[in-house]
C-alpha distance (Angstrom), angle and dihedral (degrees) to the residues before:
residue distance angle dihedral
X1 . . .
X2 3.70 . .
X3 4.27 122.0 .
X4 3.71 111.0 -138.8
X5 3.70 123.4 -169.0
X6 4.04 115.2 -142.8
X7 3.67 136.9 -176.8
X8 3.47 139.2 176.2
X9 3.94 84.8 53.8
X10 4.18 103.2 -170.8
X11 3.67 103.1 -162.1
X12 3.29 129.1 -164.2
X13 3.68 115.7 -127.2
X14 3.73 112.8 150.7
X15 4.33 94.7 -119.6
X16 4.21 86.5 -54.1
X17 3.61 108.6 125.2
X18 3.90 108.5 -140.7
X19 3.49 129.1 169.9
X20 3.84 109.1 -96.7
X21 3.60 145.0 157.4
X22 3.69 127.1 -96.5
X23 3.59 95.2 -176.6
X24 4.48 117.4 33.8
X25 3.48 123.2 165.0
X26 4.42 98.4 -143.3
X27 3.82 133.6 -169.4
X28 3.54 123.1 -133.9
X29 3.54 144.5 124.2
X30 3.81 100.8 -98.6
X31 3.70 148.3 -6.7
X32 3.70 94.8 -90.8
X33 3.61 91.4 63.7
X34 3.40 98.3 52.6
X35 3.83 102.1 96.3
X36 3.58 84.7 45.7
X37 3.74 103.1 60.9
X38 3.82 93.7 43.0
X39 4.14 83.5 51.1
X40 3.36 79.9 58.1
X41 4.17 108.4 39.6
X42 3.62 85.5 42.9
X43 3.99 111.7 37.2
X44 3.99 91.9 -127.3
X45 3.60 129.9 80.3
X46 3.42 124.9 -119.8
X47 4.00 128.2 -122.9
X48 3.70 100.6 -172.1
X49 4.24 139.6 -11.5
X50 3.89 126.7 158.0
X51 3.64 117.3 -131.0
X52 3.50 122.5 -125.4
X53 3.40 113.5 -177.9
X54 4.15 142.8 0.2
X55 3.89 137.9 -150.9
X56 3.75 139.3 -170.6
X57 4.00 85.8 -114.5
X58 3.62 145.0 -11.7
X59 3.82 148.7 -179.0
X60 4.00 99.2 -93.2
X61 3.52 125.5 -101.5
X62 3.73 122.9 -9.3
X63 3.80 136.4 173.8
């Protein structure tokens, strides 16, 4: 597992206004499964982010 630290998180949240990250840091085995295991941290999926930043491992998702 790789951490990956995102910002610019665009959620997608059909005009509710819940409480989410704009910045996570998220562990998962690649880029393409970013969006994916914030959809799942999170309950929401995810239209866009930028990532910022990668390690070898991490501690799951964090705001």
């Amino acid at each position: 597992m790789k951490a990956f630290r995102v910002r610019g998180i665009v959620w997608e949240t059909g005009g509710k206004c819940p409480d989410l990250p704009a910045e996570a840091t998220v562990e998962c085995e690649s880029k393409e499964d970013i969006a994916g295991a914030l959809s799942d941290a999170y309950g929401w999926l995810v239209s866009d982010f930028t990532v910022v930043g990668r390690s070898s491992s991490g501690r799951g998702p964090s705001a």
